[in-house]
N, C-alpha and C positions, 0 to 999 in steps of 0.2 A: 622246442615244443610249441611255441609259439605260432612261426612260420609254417608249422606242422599242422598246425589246429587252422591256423588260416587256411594254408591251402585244401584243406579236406574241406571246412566250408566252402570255398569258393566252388571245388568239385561239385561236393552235394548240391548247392543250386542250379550248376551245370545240368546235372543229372536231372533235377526235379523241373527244368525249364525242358530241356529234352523229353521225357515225361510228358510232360502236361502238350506239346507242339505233337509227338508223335500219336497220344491219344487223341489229338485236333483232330488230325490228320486220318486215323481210323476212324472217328467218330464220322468225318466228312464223306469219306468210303463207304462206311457203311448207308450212312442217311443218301445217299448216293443210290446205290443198288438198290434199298431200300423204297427210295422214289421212283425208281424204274420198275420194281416188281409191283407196286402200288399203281403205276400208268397200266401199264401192260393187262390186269387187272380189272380196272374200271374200264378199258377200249373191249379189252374180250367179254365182260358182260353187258357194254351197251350193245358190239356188233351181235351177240348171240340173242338180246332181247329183242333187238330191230330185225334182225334174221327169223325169227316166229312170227312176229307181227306182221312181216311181210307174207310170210308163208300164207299165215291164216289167209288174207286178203286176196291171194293169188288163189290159196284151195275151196276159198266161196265163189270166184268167178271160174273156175274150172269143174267145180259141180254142179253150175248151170250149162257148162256146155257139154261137158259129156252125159244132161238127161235130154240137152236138144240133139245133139247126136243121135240121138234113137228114131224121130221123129223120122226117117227114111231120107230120100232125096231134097233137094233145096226148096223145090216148088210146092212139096209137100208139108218140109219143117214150118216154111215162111208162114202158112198157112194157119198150121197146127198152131204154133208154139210162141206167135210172135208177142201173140196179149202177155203173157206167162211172166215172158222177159221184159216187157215193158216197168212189170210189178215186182222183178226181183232190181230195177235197177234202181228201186228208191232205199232198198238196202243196202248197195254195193254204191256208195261214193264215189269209188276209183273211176269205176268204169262210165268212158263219155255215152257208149253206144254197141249196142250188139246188131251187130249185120249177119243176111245170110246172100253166100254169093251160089252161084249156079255153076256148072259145072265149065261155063264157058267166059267168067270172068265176072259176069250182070251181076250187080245186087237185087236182088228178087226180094228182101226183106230186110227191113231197120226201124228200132224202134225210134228213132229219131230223125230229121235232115237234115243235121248240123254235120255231123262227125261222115267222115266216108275215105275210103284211099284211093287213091289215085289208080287210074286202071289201068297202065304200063306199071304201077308198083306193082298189085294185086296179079298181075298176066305172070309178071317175073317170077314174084315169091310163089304162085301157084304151079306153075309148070316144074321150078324147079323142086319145089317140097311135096305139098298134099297130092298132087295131079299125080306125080311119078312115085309115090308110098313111099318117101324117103323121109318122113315127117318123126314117125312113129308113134303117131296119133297126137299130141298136142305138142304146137309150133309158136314160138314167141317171136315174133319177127325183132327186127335192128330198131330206134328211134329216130321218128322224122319228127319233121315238123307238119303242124295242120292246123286247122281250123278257118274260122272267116279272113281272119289276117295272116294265117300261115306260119305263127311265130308260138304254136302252144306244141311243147314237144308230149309225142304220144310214140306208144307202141302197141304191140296185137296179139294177144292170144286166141289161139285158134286151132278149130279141130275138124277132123273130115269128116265129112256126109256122104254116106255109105248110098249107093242103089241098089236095084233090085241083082242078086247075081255079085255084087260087090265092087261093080264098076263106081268109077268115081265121080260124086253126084253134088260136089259142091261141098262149101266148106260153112262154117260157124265159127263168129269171129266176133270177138269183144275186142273196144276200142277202149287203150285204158289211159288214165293225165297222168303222165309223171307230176303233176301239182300237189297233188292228194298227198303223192308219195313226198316229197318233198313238205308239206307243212307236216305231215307227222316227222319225219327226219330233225327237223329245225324244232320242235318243243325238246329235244335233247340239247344239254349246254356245253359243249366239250372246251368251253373258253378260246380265248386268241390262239389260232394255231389248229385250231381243232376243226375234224373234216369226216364228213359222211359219204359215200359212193355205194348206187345199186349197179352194179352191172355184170355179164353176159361172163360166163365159163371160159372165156374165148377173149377177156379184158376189153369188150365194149360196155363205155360208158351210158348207163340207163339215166341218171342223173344224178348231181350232185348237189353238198348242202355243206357250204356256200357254193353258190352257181359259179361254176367256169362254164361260161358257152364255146371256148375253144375246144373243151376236152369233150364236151357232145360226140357223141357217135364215133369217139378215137378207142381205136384202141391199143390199148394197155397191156402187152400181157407178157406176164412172166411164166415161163415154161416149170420152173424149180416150184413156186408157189403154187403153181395149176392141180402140180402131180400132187403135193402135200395137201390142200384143201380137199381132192380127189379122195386122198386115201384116209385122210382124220375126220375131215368134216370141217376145218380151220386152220387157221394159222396166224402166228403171232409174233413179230419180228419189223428189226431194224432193215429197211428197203430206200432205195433211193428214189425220190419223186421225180417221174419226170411233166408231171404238171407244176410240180412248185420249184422243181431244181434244189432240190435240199433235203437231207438225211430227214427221214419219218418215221413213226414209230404205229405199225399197222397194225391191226387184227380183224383178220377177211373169215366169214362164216358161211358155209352154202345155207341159200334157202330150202330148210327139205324138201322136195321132191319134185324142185325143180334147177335150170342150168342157169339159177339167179346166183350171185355172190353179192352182203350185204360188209361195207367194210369201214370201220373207223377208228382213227387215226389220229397222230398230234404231231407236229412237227419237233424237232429234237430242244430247240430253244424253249419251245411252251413245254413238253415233257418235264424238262429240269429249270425249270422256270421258280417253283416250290425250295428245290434243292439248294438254289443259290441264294435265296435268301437265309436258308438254313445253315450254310457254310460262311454268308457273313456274319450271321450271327455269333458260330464258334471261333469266326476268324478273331473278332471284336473280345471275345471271349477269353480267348487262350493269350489276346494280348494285353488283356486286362492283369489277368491273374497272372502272366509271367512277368508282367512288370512288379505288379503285387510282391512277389515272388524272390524277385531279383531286391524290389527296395526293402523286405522284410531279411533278405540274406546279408543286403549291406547291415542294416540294423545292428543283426547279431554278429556281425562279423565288427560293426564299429564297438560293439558291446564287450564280445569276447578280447579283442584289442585293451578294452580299458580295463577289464578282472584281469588280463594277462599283467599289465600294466601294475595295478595295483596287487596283485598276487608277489609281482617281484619286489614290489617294497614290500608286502610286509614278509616275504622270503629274506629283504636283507634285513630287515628292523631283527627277525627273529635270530638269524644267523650274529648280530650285533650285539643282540642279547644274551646270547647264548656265551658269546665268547667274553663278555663281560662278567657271566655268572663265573666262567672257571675260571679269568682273571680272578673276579675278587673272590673266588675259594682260596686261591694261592697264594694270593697279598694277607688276606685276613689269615689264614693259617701263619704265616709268618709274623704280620704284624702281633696276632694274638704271642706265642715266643717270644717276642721279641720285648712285646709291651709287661712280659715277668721279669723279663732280666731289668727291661728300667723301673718299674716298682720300685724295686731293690735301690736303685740307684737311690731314686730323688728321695725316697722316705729314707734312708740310712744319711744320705749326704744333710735334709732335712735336721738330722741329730746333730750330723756332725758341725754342722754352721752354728745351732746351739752352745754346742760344747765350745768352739772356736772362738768364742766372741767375743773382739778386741784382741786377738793375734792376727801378726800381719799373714799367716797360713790362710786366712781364711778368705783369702781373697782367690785364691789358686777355687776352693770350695763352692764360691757364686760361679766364677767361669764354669764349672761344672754343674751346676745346678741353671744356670742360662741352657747352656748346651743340652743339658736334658730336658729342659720346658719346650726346647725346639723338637727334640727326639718326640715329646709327649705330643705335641701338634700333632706331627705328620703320622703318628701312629695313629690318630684319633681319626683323621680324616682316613687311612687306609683302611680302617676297620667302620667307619663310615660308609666306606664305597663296596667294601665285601659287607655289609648290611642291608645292601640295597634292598627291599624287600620283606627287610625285616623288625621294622620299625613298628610303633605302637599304630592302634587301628581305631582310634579315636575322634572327636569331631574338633577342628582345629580351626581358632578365633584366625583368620587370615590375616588382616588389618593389621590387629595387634604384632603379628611376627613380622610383618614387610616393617612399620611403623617400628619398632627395637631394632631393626637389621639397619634401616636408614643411621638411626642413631648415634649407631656405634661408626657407620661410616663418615657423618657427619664429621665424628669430632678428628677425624687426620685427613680432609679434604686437601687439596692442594690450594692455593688461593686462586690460580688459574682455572678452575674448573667450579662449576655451577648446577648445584643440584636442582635439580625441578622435578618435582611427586605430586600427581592426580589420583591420590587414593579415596575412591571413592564405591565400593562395596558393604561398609557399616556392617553388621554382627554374621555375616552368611559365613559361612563353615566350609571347609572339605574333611573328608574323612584319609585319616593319617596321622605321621609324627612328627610333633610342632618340633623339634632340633632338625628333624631333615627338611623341610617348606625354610627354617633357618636357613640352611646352607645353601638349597638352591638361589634361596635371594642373595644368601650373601657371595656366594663366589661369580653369579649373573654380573650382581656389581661391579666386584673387585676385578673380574676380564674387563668389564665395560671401563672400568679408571685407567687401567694397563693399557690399555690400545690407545688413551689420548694423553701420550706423555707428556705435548707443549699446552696441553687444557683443551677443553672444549664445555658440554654440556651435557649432564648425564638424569635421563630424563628415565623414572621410573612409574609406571602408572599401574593401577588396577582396577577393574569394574568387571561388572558381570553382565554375560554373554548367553543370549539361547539359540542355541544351534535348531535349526528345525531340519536338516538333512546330514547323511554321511559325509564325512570333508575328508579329504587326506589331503595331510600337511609333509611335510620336507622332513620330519621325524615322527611319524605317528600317525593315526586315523582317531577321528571324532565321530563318536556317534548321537544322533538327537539326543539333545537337553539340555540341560542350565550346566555352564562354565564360571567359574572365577579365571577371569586373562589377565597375567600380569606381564606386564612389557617392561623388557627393560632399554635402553635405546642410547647410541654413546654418538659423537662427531668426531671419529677417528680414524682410520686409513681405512675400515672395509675390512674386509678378509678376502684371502687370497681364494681361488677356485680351489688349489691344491691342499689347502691346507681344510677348504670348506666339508672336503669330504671323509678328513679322518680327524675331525676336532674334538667327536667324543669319542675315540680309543681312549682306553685305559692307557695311561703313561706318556699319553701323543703330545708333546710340548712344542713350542716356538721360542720357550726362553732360553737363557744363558745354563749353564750346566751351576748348580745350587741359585737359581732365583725361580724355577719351578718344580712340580711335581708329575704334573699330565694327568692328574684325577679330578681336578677342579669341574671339569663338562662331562667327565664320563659319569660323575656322583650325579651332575644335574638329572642325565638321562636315565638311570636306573633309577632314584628316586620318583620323578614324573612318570615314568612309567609304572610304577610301585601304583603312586594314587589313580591311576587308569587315567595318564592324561596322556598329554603329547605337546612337539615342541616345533614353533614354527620358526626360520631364520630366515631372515631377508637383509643381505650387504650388499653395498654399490660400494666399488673404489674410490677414494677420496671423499667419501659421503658419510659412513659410519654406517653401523648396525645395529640391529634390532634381534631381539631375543624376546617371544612369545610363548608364555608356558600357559598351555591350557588345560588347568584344574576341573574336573566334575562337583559342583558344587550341590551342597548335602544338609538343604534347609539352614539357622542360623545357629548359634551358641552363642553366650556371653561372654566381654570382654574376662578374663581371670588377672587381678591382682595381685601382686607380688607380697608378701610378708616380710618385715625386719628380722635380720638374723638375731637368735637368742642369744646366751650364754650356754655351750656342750651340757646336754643332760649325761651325769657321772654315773657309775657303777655302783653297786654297794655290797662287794663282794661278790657277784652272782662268779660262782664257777663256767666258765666256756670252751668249748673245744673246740679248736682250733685245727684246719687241717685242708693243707694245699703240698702239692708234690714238688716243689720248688721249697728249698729246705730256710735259705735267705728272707723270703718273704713270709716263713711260719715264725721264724724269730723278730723279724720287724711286727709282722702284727701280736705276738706275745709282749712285746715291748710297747706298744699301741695302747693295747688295751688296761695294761699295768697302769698306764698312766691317768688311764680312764675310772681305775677303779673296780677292776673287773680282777677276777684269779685265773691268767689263761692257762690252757693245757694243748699245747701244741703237736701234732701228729703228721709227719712228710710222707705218709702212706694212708691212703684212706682204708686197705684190708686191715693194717694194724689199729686205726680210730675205731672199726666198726668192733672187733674183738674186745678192745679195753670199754668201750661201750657195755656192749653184753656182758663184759664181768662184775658191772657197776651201774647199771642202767641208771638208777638215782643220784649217782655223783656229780654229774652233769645240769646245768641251768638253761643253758643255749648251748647251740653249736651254728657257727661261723665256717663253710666250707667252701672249698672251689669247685668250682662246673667241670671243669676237664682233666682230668688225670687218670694214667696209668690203670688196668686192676678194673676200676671201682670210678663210674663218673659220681657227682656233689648230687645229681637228682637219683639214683639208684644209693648212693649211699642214705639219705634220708628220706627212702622208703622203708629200706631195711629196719633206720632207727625208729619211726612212726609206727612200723610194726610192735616195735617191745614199748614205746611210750607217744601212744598218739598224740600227747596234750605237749611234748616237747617241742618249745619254738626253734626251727630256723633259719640261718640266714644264707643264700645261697651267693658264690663272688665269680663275676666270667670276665674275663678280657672280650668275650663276642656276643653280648647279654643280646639279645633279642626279644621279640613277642614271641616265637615260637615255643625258645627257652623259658620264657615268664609260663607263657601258657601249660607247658608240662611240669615246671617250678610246684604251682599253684596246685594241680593235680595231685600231688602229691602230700601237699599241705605245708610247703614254705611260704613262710611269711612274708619274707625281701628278697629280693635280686638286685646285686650290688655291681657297679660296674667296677674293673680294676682300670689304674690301680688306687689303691684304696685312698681316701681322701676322710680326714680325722674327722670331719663334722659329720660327713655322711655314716659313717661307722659307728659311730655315738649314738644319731638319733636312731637308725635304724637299729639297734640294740637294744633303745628306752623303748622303742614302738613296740619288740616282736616280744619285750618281757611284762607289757603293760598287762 
């Protein structure tokens, strides 16, 4: 699952890094095209604005010559018309000068002496256009140069002067500065790259902005764009310069209503000049956020690694636990069986050591009364470890139970070994059962004395700890808050790897076949776990080990004091019934209680106790029953009896007493919960309490 979950994140980044490049990548495309149809755009409305502008300026000096037109022949126009044109030329800028030639080449009329052409140009252009009616009434001749110095480029619009009868009488001719044209072209900004051309249907250059004096008078012309401006009126398109030798991006416009073409232009570099900035910007972009992208995917992917991680511990702790609970169902189900038939023993053997006393039988009777106090251990601690869990839920003086647990190990130290305790936590509490914090201290120990056979140092501490984040330890997870940590720490061989990984199985031992049990570390771990703790191990080989139980600590409680034992509070006749399904242990405690003072009435079936009940509800003082039998469990049978006599006390007896079992006890309205097996003082006073 793991490797699974990995490699699909690693995909999905894949995926989202491809993503994010590929949407670059269209973004770039598009902002692309996008800036082309934006040039393309601005070139076709500056050429179609300068394309009018010109018009106009061309169709104000063509409507003063076609009114001097009228004026008849040249000698007559000259005459007529010349004042006229003098006064429309402070209107028209463009034009240098309006001349009138004669039908034989003379200028017979100008309103100025500056401007004039040359009379082999003027013979040429005349004979071949207006002379021979090839003109078609207005004629714009090619661009020369003229003026005083000969370097001002000009061209000529001009029209025929009709004689009498229609013969041809001389022509009308304005002289215009490409200058003019030129500073209006140049108030337009088409930036680095950018370029304006007037010129001729026919791709002769009228002028240019910026000036190329080579492209003067060349012409230019493309056949494919002639026919298209011809037929649209424009055109707009990728052409190749051959004034600049390099891809441009033109839009050519006619001047209406004449064989002017107005055209401008950006070369392909300044065109996508915008663009490229625009595509560093995404480039910078898309490698910002796939980096982004990429360290945000390591992230999770170093993140999901560590809940993977940590998911499989607490997968095994749970599977650990698990197989600990139906171990100890199956120990405790046994041990519980097992711990009636010794009852039986040590309280009958009990009598019989009595009875014995001072025959040499009686010595056969201690071996057997030895041998059952051993049986009584290992029962107590099996039903200890099938308890895990079930222990009281109380606030427990810590100090106090490490400080008795030292104690008692104190007094059979070996001489070779040296106890050292830093107990230093003072009244703080955890919430639990002071005999199980007992046992985890004391079997921590007694591993830690076992591992240093030839002596060493057995170092026991405790203080308190505040967590301020999640921890996972080598048995367990911490979460924020106040700990009690008690260590306990030996200088013994270490612990093996092998053995490090199954040391709290249930039954898992390293000793001799009868010098262990294998529940001593599995009790620790269900226990600790019980108080929502956890358990840290740390061994080096020849170094010794360490054992760290981390308690949730639950504000403080005061130390509790022990009391001297009394002398047995006796019976005084009260009547009790008695009643467990084990028929040995109803006649040991009938003999029990005889002795106590009591009148017992003994029952091996709790359906027949509850019957002779009902037939006599008042006969009875107490009743003393067992938790578990046949028919009829000890807490259903005295609900039934609180049914007919609520106010009758009882006492209820389990081999597997719990809080659980207390807590539904109590429900009911029992008074005690007595552990087996039964023990003479406890039975006593719990009998003086439940009849007080």
């Amino acid at each position: 699952m793991k490797i699974t979950l990995g490699r699909g994140l690693v995909a999905l980044g894949g995926v989202l890094v491809v993503i994010n490049v590929a949407s670059a990548i269209w973004d770039v495309r598009i902002d692309r095209d996008r800036t082309e149809s934006r040039a393309r755009r601005d070139l076709s409305n500056i050429s179609g604005l300068l394309a009018e502008q010109t018009a106009a300026v061309l169709e104000a000096v063509d409507l003063v010559l076609r009114d001097a037109a009228r004026g008849g022949p040249a000698a007559k126009a000259a005459a007529v018309i010349m004042p006229r044109l003098r006064d429309e030329m402070t209107h028209i800028p463009q034009v240098a000068a309006f001349l009138v030639v004669d039908a034989d080449g003379r200028i017979v009329g100008r309103t100025n002496e500056t401007p004039s052409i040359r009379s082999d140009y003027a013979e040429r252009w005349f004979s071949t256009a207006h002379r021979d009616g090839r003109a078609g009434g207005l004629l714009l001749s090619e661009p020369y140069q003229g003026g005083p110095d000969g370097k001002k480029w000009r061209f000529v619009m001009s029209r025929r002067l009709d004689a009498p009868g229609g013969a041809f009488g001389g022509i009308i001719a304005a002289v215009m500065e490409t200058e003019n044209f030129d500073r209006l072209y140049r108030t337009i900004d088409l930036g680095e790259g950018g370029f304006i051309n007037l010129s001729t249907r026919d791709g002769i250059i009228i002028t240019r902005v910026p000036d190329a004096p080579e492209a003067r008078k060349r012409r230019f012309h493309n056949p494919k764009v002639s026919v298209a401006v011809e037929r649209e009126g424009r055109f707009t398109g990728w052409l190749l310069s051959k004034i600049m030798n390099q891809t441009v991006l033109e839009s050519i416009v006619s001047v209406r209503g004449f064989p002017l073409d107005v055209l401008a232009g950006s070369t392909e570099y300044a065109v996508f000049a915008p663009w490229r900035s625009e595509a560093w910007r995404i480039a910078l972009r898309t490698l910002l956020t796939s980096a982004a992208m990429l360290v945000l995917i390591a992230l999770a992917a170093w993140g999901l690694a560590r809940r993977e991680r940590e998911r499989e511990e607490m997968q095994r702790q749970l599977q650990q636990a698990a197989k600990m609970e139906a171990i100890g169902r199956l120990a405790g189900g046994i041990a519980h069986d097992f711990n009636n038939i010794l009852g039986a023993i040590l309280g009958y053997g009990e009598m019989a050591q009595k009875n014995l006393e001072g025959r040499a039988v009686r010595r056969h009777v201690d071996q057997v009364m030895q041998a059952g106090a051993r049986g009584k251990g290992l029962v107590e601690r099996i039903l200890a470890f099938s308890r895990s869990g079930l222990g009281e839920r109380v606030p427990v003086h810590v100090q106090s139970v490490v400080e008795e647990t030292l104690e008692i190990l104190a007094a059979s130290l070996l001489p070779q070994v040296r106890l050292e305790k830093r107990l230093d936590v003072g009244d703080t509490a955890v919430v639990g059962d002071a005999t199980q914090l007992h046992q985890v201290a004391m079997n921590l120990c007694t591993n830690a004395l076992q591992a240093m056979e030839h002596g060493g140092v057995l170092t026991v501490a405790l203080d308190r700890v505040a967590v301020a984040e999640r921890r996972l330890l080598s048995h367990g997870t911490l979460l924020p808050g106040p700990y009690v940590r008690l260590s306990v720490s030996d200088t013994g061989s270490g612990i093996p790897p092998a053995v490090l990984e199954r040391m709290f199985d249930p039954f898992f031992t390293t000793k001799g076949v009868g010098d262990g049990t294998g529940l001593g570390l599995s009790l620790v771990h269900g226990i600790v776990a019980d108080f929502g703790g956890a358990i840290d191990v740390k061994t080096q080989a020849g170094a010794g080990t360490t054992f760290t139980v981390w308690l949730p600590a639950s504000g403080e409680t005061p130390r509790i004091l022990a009391e001297p034992a009394g002398d047995l509070p006796l019976g005084e006749g009260e009547a009790v019934m008695i009643v467990d399904d084990e028929r040995s242990l109803v006649a040991l405690a009938e003999e029990t209680l005889a002795e106590l003072g009591y009148e017992p009435a003994g029952f091996d079936s709790s359906v027949a106790a509850l019957q002779a009940f009902r037939a006599d509800p008042q006969r009875f003082d107490l009743v003393l029953t067992d938790e578990t039998m046949p028919d009829m469990s000890g807490v259903d049978l005295a609900r039934e009896i609180r049914r007919v006599r609520p106010e009758l006390p009882i006492v209820l007896m389990s081999g597997y007493s719990g809080a659980q079992l207390t807590e539904r006890a109590r429900a009911t309205g029992v008074a005690e919960v007595l552990r087996k097996p039964l023990v003479r003082r406890d039975i006593a006073e719990a009998l003086a309490r439940a009849l007080q």
